[in-house]
N, C-alpha and C positions, 0 to 999 in steps of 0.2 A: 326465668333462668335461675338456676341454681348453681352455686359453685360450694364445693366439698375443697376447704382449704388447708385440711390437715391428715393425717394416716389412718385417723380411723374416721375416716368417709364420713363425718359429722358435715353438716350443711353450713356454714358460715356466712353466707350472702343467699338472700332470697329476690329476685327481682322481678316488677311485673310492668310488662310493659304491653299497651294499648297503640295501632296503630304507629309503629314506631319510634315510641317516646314514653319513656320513661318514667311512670306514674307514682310508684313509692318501690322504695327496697329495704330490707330490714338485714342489720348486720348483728349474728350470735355471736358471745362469746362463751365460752365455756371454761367451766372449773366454778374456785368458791369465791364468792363476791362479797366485796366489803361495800357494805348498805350505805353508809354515810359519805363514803366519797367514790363508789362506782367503779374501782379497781379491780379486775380480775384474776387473778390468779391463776391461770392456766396451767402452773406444776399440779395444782388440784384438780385433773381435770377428771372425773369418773362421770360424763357423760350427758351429763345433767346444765343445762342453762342455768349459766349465772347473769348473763344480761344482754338483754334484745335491745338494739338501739334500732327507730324507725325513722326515715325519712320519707317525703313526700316533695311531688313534685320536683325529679332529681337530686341528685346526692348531696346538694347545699342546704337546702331545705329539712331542717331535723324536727319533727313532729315530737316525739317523747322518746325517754328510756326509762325500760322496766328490767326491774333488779331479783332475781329471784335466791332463795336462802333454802333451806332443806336441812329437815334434822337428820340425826345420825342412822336413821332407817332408811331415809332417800327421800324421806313425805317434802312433799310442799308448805315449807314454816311459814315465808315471807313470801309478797309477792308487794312489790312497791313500784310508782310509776311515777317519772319525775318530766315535767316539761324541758 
C-alpha cells in the first residue's frame, strides 16, 4: 500500500503487507532536515527526502531512521542512519 499524503502526490507511507499482516512500513518526510536532532522542515520541501523512518513488524516496532541532507545542486551530501 501506498499513501500520497500531500498535493504534490509525493508517497508518505510505503506499506507491505504478507498474507494479511503487516510486515514493515516506512513513513517519508520531506523538506530540509536537521541531522542532529531529526526535525523536518517541510516549509523546505522541494521534493527531495529528508528522512525515512522504518518500522517492522507493525507500526510499534521502529527498526531505524535515515536522515538525508543535499547540497545546493540537489546532490546527496549526508545520508545518516540512527537506530
Amino acid at each position: 500500500m501506498i499513501d500520497y499524503g500531500n498535493n504534490r502526490l509525493q508517497p508518505d507511507l510505503v506499506k507491505l503487507w504478507i498474507s494479511g499482516t503487516e510486515q514493515e512500513h516506512i513513513d517519508y518526510s520531506y523538506g530540509v532536515v536537521n541531522q542532529s536532532t531529526g526535525y523536518v522542515d517541510a516549509t523546505q520541501n522541494n521534493g527531495q527526502i529528508g528522512k525515512a523512518t522504518i518500522y517492522v513488524g507493525g507500526s510499534s516496532s521502529k527498526l531505524a531512521e535515515q536522515r538525508f541532507s543535499y547540497d545546493s545542486l540537489g546532490r546527496l551530501q549526508t545520508a545518516s542512519e540512527y537506530d
